[in-house]
PALUMLUM-30304 format. One line per field, with one value per atom (N, C-alpha, C): x, y, z; residue number from 1; atom name. Coordinates in nm, 2 decimals. Layout:
residues N
east c(X	...)
north c(Y	...)
up c(Z	...)
resi c(NUM	...)
name c(CA	...)
//
This chain:
residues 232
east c(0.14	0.18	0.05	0.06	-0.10	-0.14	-0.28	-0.29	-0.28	-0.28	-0.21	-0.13	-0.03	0.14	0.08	0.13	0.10	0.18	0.20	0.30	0.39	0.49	0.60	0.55	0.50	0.45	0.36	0.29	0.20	0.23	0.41	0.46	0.53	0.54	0.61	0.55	0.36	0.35	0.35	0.44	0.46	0.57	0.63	0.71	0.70	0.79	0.77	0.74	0.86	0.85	1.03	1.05	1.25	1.21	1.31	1.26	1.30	1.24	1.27	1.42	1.47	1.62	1.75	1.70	1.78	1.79	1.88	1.89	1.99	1.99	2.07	2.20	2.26	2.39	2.43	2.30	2.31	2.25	2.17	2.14	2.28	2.32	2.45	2.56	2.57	2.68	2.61	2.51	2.41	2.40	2.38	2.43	2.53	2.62	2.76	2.82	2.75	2.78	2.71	2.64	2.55	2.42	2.34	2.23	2.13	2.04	1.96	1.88	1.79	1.68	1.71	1.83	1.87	1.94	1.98	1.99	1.88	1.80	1.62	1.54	1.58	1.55	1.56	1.73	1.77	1.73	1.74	1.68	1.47	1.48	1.33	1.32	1.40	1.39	1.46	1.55	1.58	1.50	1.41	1.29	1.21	1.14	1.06	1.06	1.26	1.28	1.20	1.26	1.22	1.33	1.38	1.50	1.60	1.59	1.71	1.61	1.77	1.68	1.65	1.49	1.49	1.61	1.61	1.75	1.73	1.64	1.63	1.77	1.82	1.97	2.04	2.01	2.07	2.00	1.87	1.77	1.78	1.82	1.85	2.00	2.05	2.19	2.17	2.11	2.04	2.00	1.86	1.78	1.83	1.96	1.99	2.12	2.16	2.26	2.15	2.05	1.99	1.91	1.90	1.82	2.02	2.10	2.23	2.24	2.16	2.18	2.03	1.96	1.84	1.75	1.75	1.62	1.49	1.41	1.32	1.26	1.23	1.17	1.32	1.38	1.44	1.48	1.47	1.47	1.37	1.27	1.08	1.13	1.16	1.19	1.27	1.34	1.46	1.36	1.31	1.22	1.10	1.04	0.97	1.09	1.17	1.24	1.29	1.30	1.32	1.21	1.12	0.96	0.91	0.94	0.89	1.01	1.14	1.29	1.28	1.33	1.32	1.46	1.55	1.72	1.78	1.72	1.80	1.67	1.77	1.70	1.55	1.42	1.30	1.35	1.32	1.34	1.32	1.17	1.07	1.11	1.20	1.23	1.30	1.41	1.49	1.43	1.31	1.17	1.13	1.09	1.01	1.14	1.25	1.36	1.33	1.38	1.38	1.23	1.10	0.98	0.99	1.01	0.99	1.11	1.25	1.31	1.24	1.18	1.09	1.00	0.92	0.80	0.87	0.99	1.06	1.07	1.09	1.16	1.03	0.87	0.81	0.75	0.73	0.65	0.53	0.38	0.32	0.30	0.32	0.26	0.35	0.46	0.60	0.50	0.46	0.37	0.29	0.19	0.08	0.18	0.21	0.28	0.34	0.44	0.48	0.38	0.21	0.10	0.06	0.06	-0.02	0.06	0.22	0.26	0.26	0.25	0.24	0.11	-0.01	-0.15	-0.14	-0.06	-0.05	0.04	0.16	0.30	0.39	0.36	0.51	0.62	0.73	0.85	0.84	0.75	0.78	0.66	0.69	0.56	0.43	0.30	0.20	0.15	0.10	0.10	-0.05	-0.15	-0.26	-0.19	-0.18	-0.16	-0.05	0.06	0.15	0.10	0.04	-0.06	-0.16	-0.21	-0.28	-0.21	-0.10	0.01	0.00	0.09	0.12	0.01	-0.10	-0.17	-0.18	-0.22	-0.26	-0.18	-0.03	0.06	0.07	0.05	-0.01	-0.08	-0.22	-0.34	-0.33	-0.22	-0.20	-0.11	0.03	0.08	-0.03	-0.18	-0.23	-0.24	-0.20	-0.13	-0.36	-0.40	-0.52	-0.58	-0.52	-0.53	-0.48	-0.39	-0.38	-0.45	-0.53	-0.67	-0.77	-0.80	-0.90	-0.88	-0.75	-0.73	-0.71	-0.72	-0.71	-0.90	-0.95	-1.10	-1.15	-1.09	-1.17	-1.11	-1.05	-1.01	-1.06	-1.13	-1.27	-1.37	-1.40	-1.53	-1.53	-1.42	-1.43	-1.40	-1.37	-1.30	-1.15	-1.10	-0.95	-0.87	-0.88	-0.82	-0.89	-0.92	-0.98	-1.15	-1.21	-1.32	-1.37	-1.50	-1.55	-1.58	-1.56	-1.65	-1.69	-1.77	-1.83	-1.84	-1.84	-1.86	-1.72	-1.59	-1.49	-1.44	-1.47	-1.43	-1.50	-1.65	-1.67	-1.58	-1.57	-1.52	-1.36	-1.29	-1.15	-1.17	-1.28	-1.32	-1.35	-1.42	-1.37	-1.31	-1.23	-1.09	-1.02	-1.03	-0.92	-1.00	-1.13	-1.20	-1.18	-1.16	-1.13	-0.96	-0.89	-0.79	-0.72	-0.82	-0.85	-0.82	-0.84	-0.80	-1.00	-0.95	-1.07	-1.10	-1.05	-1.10	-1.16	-1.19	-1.20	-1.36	-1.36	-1.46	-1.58	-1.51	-1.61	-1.65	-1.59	-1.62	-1.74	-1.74	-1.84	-1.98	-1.96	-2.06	-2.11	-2.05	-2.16	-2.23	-2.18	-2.21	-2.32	-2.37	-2.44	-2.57	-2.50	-2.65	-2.70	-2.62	-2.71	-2.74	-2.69	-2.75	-2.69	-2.50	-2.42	-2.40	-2.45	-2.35	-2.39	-2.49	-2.54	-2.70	-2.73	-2.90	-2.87	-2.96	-2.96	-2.98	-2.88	-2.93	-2.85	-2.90	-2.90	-2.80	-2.87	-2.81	-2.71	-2.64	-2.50	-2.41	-2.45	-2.38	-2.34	-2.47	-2.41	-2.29	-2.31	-2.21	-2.05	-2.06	-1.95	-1.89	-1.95	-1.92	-1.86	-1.92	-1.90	-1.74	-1.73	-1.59	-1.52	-1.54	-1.47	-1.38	-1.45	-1.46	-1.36	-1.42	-1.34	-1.19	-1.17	-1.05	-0.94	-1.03	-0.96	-0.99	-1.11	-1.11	-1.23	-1.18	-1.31	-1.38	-1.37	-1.49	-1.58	-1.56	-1.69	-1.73	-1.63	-1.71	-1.80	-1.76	-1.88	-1.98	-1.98	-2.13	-2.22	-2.15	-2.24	-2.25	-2.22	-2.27	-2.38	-2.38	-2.47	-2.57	-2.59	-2.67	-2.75	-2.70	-2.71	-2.83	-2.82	-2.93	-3.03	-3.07	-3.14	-3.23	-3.10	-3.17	-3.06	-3.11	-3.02	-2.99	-3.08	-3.08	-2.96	-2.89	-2.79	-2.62)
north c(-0.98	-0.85	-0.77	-0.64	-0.57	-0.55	-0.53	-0.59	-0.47	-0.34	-0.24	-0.23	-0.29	-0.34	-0.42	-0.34	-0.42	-0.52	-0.66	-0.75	-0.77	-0.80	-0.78	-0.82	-0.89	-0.91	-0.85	-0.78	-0.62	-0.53	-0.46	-0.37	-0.39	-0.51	-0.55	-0.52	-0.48	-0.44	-0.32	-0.23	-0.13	-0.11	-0.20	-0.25	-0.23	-0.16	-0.12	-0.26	-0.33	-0.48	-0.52	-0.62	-0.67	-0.68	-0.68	-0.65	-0.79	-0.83	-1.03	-1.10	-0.96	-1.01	-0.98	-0.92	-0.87	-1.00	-1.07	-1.18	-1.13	-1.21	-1.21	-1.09	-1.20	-1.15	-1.02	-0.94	-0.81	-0.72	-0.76	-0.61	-0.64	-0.76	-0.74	-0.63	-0.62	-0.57	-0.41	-0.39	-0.27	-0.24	-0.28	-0.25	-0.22	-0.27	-0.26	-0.12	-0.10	0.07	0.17	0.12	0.24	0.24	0.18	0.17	0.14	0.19	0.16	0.06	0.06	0.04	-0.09	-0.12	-0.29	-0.33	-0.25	-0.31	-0.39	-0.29	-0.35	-0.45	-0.45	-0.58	-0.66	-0.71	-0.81	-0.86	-0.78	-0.79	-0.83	-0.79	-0.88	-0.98	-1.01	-1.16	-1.27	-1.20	-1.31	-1.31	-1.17	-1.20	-1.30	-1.32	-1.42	-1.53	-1.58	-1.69	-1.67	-1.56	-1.58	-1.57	-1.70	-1.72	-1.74	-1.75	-1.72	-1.86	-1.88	-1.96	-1.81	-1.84	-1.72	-1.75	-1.59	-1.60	-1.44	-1.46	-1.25	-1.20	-1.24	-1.20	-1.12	-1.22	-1.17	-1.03	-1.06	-0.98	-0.84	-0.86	-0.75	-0.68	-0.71	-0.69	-0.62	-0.63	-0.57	-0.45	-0.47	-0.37	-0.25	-0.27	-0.17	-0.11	-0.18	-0.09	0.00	-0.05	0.03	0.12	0.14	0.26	0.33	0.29	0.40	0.49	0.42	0.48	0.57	0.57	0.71	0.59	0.47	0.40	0.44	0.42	0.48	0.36	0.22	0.14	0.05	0.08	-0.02	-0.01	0.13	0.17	0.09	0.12	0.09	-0.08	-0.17	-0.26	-0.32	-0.25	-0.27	-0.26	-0.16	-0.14	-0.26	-0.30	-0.44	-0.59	-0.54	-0.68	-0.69	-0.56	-0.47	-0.56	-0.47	-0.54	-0.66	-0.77	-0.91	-0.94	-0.92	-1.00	-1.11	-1.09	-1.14	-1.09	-1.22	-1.24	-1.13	-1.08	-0.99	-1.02	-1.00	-0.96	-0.84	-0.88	-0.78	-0.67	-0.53	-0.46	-0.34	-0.33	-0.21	-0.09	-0.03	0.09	0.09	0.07	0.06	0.08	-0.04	-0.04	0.07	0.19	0.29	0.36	0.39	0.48	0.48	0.36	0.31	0.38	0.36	0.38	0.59	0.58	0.75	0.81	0.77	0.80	0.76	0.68	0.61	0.78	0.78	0.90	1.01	1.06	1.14	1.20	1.09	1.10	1.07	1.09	1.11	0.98	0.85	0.74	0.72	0.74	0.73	0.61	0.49	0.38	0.40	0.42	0.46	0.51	0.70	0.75	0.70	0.65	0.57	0.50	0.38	0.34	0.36	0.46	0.60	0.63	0.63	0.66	0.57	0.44	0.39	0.31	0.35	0.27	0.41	0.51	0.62	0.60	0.56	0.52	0.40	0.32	0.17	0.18	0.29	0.25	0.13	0.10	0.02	0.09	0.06	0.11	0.25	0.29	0.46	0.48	0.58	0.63	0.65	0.62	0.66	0.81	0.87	0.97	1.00	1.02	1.01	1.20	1.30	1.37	1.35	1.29	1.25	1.15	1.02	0.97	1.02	1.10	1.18	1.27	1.35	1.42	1.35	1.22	1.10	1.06	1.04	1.00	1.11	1.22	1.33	1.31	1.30	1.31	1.15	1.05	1.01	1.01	1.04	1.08	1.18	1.29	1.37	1.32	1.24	1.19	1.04	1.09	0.99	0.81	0.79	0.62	0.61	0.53	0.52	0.48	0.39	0.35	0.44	0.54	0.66	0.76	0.74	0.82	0.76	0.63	0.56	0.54	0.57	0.57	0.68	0.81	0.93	0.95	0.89	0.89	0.82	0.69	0.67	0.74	0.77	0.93	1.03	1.07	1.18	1.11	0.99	0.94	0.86	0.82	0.81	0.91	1.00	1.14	1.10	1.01	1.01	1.15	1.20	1.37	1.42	1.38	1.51	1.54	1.53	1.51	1.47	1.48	1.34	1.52	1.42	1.50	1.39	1.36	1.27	1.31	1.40	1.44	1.46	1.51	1.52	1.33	1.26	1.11	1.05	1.06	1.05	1.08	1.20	1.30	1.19	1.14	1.08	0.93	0.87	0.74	0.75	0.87	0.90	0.92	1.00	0.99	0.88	0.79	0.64	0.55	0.53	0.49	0.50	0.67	0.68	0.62	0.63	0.55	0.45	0.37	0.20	0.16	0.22	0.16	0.03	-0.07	-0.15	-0.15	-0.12	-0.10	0.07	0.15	0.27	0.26	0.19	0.13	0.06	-0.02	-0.12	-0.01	0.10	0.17	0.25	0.32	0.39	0.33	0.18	0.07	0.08	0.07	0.08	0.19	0.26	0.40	0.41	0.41	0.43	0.31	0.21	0.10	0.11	0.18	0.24	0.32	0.43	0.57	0.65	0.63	0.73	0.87	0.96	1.08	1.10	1.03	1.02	0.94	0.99	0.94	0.80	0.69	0.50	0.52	0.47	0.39	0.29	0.21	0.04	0.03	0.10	0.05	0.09	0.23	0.28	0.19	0.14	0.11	-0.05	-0.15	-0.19	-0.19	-0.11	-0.06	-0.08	0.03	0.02	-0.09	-0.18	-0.32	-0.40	-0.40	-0.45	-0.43	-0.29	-0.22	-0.28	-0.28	-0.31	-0.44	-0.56	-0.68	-0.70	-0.60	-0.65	-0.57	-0.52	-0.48	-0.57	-0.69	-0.72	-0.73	-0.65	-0.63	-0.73	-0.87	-0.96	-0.93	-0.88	-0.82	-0.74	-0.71	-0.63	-0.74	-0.82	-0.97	-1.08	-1.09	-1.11	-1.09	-0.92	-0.88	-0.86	-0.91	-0.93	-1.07	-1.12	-1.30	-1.27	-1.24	-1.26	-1.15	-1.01	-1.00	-1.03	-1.19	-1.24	-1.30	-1.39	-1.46	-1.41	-1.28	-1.20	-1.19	-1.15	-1.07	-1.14	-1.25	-1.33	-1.24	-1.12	-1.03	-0.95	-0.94	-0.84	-0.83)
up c(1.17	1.12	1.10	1.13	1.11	0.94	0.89	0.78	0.72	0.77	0.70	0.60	0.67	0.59	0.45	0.35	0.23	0.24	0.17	0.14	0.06	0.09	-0.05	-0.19	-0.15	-0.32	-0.40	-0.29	-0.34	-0.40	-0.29	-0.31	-0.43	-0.49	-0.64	-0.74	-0.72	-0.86	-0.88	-0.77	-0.85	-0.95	-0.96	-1.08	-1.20	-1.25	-1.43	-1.47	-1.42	-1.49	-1.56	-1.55	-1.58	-1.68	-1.81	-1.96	-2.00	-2.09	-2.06	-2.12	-2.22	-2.26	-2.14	-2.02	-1.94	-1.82	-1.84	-1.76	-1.64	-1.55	-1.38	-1.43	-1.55	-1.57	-1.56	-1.70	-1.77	-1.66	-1.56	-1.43	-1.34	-1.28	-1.22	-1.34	-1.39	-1.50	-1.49	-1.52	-1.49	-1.32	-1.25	-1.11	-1.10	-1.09	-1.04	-1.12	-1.24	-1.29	-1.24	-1.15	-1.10	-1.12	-1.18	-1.21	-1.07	-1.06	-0.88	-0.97	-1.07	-1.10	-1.11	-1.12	-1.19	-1.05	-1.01	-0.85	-0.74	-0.84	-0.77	-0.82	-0.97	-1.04	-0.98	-0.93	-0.92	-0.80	-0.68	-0.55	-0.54	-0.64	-0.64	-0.75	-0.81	-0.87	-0.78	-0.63	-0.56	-0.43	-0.41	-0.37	-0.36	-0.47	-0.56	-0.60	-0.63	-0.66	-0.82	-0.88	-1.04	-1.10	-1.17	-1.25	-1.10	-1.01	-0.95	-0.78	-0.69	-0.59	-0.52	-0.40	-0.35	-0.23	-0.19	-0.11	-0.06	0.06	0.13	0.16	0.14	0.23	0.10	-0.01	-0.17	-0.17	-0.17	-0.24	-0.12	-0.02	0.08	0.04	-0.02	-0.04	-0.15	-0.29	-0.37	-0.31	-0.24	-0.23	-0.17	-0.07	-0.02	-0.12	-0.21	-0.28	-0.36	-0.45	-0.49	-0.39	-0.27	-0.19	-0.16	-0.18	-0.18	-0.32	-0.44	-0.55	-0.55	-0.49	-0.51	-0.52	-0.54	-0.60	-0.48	-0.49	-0.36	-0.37	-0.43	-0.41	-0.40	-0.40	-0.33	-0.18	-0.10	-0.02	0.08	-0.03	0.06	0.08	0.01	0.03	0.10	0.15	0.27	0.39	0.40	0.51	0.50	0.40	0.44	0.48	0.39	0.49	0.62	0.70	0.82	0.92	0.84	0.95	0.97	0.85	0.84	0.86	0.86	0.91	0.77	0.72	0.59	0.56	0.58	0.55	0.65	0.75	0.86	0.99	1.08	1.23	1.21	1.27	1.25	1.31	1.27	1.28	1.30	1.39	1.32	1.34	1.41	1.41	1.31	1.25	1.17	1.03	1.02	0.91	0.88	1.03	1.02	0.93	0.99	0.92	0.75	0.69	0.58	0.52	0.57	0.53	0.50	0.59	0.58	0.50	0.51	0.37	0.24	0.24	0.10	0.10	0.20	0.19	0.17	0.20	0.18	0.02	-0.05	-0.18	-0.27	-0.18	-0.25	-0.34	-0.26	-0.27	-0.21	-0.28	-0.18	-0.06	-0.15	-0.05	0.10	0.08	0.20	0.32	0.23	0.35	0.40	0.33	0.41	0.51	0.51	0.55	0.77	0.72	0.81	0.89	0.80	0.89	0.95	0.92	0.97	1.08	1.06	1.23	1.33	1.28	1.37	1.42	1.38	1.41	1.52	1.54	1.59	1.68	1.67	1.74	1.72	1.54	1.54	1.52	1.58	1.55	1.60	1.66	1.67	1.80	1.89	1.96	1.86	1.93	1.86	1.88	1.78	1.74	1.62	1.65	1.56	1.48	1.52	1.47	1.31	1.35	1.28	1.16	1.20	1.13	1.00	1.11	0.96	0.87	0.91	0.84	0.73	0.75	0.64	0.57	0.64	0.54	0.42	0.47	0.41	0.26	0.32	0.24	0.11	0.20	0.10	-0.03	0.04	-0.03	-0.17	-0.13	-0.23	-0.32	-0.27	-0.41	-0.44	-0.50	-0.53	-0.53	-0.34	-0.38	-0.27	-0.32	-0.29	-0.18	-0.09	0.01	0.09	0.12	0.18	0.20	0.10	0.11	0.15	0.21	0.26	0.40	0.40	0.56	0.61	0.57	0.61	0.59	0.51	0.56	0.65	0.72	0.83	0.97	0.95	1.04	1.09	0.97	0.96	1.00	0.97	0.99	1.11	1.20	1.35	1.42	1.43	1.47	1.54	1.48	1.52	1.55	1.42	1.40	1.49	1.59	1.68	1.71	1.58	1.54	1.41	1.41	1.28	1.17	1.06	0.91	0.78	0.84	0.76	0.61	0.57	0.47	0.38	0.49	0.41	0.39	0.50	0.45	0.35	0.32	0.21	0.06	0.06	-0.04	-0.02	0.08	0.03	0.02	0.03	0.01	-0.14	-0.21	-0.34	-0.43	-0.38	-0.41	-0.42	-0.35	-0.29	-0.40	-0.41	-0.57	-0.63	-0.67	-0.83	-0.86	-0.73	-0.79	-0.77	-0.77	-0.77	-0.66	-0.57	-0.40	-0.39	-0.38	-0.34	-0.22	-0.13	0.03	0.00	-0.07	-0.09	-0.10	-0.21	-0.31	-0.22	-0.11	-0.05	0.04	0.13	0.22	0.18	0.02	-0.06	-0.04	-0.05	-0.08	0.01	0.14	0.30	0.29	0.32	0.30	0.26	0.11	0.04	0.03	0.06	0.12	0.27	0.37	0.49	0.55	0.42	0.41	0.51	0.55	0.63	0.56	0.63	0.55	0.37	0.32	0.19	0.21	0.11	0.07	0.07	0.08	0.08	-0.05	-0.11	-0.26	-0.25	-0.30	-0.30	-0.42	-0.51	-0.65	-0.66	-0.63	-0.62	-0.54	-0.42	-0.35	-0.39	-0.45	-0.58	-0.66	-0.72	-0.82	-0.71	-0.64	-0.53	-0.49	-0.47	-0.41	-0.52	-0.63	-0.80	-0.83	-0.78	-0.85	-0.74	-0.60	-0.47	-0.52	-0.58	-0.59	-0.73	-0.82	-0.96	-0.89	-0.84	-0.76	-0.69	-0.64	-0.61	-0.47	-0.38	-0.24	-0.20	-0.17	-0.15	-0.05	0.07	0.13	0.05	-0.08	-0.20	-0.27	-0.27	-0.37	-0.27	-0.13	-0.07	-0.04	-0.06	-0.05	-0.13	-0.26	-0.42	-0.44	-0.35	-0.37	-0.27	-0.15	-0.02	-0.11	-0.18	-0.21	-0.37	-0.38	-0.54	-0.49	-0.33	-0.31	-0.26	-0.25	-0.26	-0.38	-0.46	-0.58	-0.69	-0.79	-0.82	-0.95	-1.01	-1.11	-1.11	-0.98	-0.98	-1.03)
resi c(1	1	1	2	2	2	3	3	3	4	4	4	5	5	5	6	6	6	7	7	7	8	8	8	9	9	9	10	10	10	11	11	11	12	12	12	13	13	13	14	14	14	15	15	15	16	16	16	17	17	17	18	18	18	19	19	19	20	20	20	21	21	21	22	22	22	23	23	23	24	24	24	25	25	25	26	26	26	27	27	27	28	28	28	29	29	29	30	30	30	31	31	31	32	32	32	33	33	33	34	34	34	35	35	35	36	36	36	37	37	37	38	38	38	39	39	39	40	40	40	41	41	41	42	42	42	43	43	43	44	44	44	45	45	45	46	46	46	47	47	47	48	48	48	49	49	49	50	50	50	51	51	51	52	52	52	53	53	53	54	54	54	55	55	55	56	56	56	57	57	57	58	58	58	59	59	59	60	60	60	61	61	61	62	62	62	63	63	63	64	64	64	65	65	65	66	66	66	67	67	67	68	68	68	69	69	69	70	70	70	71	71	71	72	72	72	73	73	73	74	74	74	75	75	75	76	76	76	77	77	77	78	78	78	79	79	79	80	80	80	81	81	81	82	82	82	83	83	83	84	84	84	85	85	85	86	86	86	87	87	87	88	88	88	89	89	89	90	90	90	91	91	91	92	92	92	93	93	93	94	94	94	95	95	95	96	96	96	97	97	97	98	98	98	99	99	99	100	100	100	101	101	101	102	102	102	103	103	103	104	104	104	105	105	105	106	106	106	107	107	107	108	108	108	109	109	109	110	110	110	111	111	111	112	112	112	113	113	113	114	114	114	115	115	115	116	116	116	117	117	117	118	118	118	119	119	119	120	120	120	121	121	121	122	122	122	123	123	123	124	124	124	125	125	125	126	126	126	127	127	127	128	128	128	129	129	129	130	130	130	131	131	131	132	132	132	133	133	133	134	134	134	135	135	135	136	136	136	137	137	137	138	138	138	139	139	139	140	140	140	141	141	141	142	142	142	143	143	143	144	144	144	145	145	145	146	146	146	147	147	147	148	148	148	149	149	149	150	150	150	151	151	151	152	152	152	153	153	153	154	154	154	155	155	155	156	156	156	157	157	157	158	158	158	159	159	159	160	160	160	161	161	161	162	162	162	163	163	163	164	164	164	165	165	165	166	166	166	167	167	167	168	168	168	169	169	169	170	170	170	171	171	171	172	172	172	173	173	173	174	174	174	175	175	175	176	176	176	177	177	177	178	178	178	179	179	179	180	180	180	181	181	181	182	182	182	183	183	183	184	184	184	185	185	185	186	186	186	187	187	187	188	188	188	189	189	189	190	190	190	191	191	191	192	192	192	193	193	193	194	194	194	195	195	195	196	196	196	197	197	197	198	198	198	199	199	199	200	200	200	201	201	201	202	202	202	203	203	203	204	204	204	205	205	205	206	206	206	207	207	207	208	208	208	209	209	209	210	210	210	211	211	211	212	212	212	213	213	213	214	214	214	215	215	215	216	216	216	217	217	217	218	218	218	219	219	219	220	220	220	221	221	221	222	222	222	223	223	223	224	224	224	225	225	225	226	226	226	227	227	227	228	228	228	229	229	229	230	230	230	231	231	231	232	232	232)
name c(N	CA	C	N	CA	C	N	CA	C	N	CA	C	N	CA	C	N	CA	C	N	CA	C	N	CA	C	N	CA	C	N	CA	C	N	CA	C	N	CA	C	N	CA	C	N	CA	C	N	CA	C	N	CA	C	N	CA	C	N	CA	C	N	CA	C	N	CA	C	N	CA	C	N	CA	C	N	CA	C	N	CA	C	N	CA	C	N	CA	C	N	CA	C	N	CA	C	N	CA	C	N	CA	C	N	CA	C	N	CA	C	N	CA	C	N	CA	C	N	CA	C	N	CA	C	N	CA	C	N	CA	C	N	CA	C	N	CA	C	N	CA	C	N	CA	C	N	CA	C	N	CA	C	N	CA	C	N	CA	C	N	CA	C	N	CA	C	N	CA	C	N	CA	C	N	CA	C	N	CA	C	N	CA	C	N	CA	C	N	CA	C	N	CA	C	N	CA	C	N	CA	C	N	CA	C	N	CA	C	N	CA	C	N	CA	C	N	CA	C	N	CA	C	N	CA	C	N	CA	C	N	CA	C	N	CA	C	N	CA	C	N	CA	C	N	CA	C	N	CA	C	N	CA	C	N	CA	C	N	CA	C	N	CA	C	N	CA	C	N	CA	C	N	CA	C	N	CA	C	N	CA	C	N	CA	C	N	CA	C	N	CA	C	N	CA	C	N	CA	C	N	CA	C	N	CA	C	N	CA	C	N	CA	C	N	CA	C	N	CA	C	N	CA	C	N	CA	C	N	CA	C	N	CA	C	N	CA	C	N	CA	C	N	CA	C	N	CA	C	N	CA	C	N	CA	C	N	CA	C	N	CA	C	N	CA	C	N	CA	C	N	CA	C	N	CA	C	N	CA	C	N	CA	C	N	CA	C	N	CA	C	N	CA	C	N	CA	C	N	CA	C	N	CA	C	N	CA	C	N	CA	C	N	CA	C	N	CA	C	N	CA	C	N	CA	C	N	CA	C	N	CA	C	N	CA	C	N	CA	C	N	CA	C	N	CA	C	N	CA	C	N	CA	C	N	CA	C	N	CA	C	N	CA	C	N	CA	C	N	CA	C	N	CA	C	N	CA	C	N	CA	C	N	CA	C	N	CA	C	N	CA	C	N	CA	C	N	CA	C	N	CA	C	N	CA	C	N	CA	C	N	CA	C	N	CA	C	N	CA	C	N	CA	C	N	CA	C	N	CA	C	N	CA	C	N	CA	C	N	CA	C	N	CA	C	N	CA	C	N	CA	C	N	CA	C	N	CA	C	N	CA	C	N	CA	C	N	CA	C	N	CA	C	N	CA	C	N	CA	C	N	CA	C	N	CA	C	N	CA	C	N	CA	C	N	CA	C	N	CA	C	N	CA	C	N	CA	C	N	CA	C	N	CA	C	N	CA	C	N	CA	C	N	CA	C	N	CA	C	N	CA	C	N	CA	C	N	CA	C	N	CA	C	N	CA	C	N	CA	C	N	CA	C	N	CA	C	N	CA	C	N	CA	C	N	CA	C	N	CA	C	N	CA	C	N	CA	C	N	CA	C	N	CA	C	N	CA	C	N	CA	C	N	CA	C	N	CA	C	N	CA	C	N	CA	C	N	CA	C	N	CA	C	N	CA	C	N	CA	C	N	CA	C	N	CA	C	N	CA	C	N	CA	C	N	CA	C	N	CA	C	N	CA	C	N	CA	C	N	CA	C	N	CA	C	N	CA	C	N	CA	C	N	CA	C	N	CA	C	N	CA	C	N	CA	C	N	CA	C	N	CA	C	N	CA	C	N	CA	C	N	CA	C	N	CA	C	N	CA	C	N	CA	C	N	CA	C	N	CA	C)
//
């Protein structure tokens, strides 16, 4: 699968979180009145296999009553078990459908998403224009990695042509909101003096935050430059 695609279990922390007195019982009873959000619960606790055996087929059966009730993450979730076939036949056009109703209703990771098989041609003709649409759209409902990939866009000239300067400026962006592939991009950048002055030490920093992120391509480059400089 392209590494784009976040993983289900990624797309789970965007989760408020199941409230711990609310057992299987009390969201089935809350679903079945209408509730999306408990429809979604439950489909990712048989995701997971928390409190429950896992079972994609359950947790698909869930996830799409709650994308009939407005839930938008339970929507987006139908469309990851779409793409990986997870308790249904794979299904990437089908996935794209699901994904772009998600971006519709105003999810960012969805958009990204949307962009980045528009970028690749899963499930859909490829389409770099389209691509960056989504990202764009991404980027602006603040989801971070939508904005990291609408900057290497600028900075290869995918869109047509390069702007180094405006991909910096959304590798920024994608930083400040905690995107760690955002963070590590900053860090190049700024240790080989792309498009910005060489500083070492910023770009430091960058790699530091990349890493406390979560993005180990930033934590390997603060070990590789520890044995350098064991001070750092």
């Amino acid at each position: 699968m392209k590494r784009w695609i976040l993983s289900l279990a990624v797309v789970l922390t965007l989760i408020v979180g199941i409230q711990a007195n609310e057992t299987v019982e009390i969201l089935k009873e809350k679903c079945e009145a209408g509730d999306g959000e408990a429809c979604f619960n439950i489909g990712l606790l048989f995701s997971l296999g928390n409190g429950v055996p896992k079972d994609y087929k359950m947790a698909m059966f869930f996830f799409e009553k709650a994308c009939q009730l407005g839930e938008v993450k339970g929507c987006y979730n139908v469309g990851l078990h779409y793409l990986y076939g997870l308790g249904v036949d794979r299904n990437p056009q089908l996935a794209f459908d699901y994904f772009k109703k998600s971006c519709d209703m105003g999810l960012g990771i969805a958009c990204s998403t949307v962009g980045a098989m528009y970028g690749d041609g899963t499930g859909v003709s490829r389409d770099l224009r389209k691509a960056r649409e989504y990202y764009e759209k991404a980027c602006n409902l603040n989801f971070g990695n939508g904005c990291t990939r609408l900057g290497y866009m600028y900075l290869s000239g995918e869109v047509g042509y390069k702007d180094i300067n405006l991909g910096i400026e959304l590798f920024k962006k994608a930083c400040s909101l905690n995107d760690g592939e955002g963070c590590f991009n900053l860090g190049v950048l700024y240790f080989k003096g792309i498009g910005v002055n060489k500083d070492r030490q910023t770009a430091v920093e960058y790699f530091k935050k990349a890493c406390k992120l979560g993005y180990q391509r930033g934590c390997k480059v603060i070990q590789q430059l520890k044995r350098i400089n064991p001070k750092l």
